[in-house]
N, C-alpha and C positions, 0 to 999 in steps of 0.2 A: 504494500500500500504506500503509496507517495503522501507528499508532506499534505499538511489542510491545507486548501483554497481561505484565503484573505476577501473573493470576491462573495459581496450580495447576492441572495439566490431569486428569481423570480419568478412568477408563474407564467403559464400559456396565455393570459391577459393579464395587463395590468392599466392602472390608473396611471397618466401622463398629462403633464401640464405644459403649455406654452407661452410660460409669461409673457412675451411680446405680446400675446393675442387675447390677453386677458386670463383672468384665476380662475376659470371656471377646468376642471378634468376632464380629459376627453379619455375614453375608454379605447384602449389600444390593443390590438392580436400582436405577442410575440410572435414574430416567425421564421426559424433559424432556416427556411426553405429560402427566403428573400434575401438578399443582396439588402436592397437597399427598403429604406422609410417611406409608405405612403401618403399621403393627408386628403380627404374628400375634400374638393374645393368647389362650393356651390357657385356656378353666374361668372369661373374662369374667365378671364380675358387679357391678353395679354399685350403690351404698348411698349411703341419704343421711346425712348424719351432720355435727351441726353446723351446717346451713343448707348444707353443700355437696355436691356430689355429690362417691363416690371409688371407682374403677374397681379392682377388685382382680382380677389375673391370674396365670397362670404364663407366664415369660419362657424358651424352650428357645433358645438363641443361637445352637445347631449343626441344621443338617439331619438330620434322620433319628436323632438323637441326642438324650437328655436329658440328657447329659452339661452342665454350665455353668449349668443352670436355676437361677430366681428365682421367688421370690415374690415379687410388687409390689404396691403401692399405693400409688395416685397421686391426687393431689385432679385432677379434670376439669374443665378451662380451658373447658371448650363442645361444642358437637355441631356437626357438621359432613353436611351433604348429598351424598355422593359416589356416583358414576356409577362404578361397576366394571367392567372391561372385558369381560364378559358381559353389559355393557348396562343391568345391572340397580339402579337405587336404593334405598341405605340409606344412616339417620342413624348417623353414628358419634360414640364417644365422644371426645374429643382431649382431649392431653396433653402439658405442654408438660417437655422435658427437658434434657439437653445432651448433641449427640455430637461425636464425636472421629473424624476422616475425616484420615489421615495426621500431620500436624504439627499440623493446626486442629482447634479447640473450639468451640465453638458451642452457643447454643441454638435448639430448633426444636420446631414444634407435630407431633405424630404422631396421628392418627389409628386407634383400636385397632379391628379387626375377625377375621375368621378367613380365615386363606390357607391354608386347610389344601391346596388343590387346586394354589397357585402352588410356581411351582419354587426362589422366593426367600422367607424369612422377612421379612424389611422390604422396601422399597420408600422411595426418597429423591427426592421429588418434586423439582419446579422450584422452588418459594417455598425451600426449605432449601439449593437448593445458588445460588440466583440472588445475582449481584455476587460470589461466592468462585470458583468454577472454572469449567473451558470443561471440556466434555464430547468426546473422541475416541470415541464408539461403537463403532470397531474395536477397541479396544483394554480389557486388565482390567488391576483394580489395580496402579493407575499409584502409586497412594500407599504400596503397600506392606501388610503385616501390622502389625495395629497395636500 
């Protein structure tokens, strides 16, 4: 047996916060299948402005609920080529911001698209949670409400 792990353990979902976008949690799918972080971005549209692109959205943080909602915009770090798990490809826009997963901060690139169909608003790839937690799959927020 090797030495203990020093890192926080988390479940298959957890509560995730994006202070830029406001205190409200948004409920997120670990998913060590994923690359990279998702974000549902309601009313996308994206503008060049100043030599940069900037993705302007609305941010709902709750299910089923507009309750918490934001308006954002965010200058777009780059486009990203991602495989959705319907198989099917698209360029998305990505964004880089800071979230908040129990005690930890962090920043991490997200990628904006529409999950109007998925059962999670975000989605928290491997590159965001890799080197910080061990994932229990059996198990939900192990970190707590944030």
């Amino acid at each position: 047996m090797g030495p203990k792990s020093t890192k926080s353990v988390i479940g298959w979902r957890e509560w995730v916060v994006i202070p830029e976008f406001g205190d409200d949690p948004v409920k997120a799918k670990v998913d060590t299948g994923a690359r990279t972080s998702a974000l549902h971005a309601f009313g996308l549209t994206l503008e060049e402005s100043e030599g940069a692109t900037v993705a302007h959205f609305e941010y709902h943080p709750l299910q089923r609920s507009g309750e918490g909602r934001a308006m954002v915009s965010r200058e777009v770090v780059g486009f990203r080529k991602v495989r959705s798990s319907n198989g099917r490809t698209e360029i998305r826009p990505v964004i880089r911001t800071e979230v908040v997963v129990g005690a930890l901060a962090w920043p991490i690139d997200i990628t904006l698209t529409s999950r109007d169909t998925m059962g999670f608003r975000m989605l928290l790839g491997r590159a965001a949670i890799k080197g910080r937690f061990l994932v229990d799959p059996g198990r939900s927020y192990l970190q707590g409400p944030c």
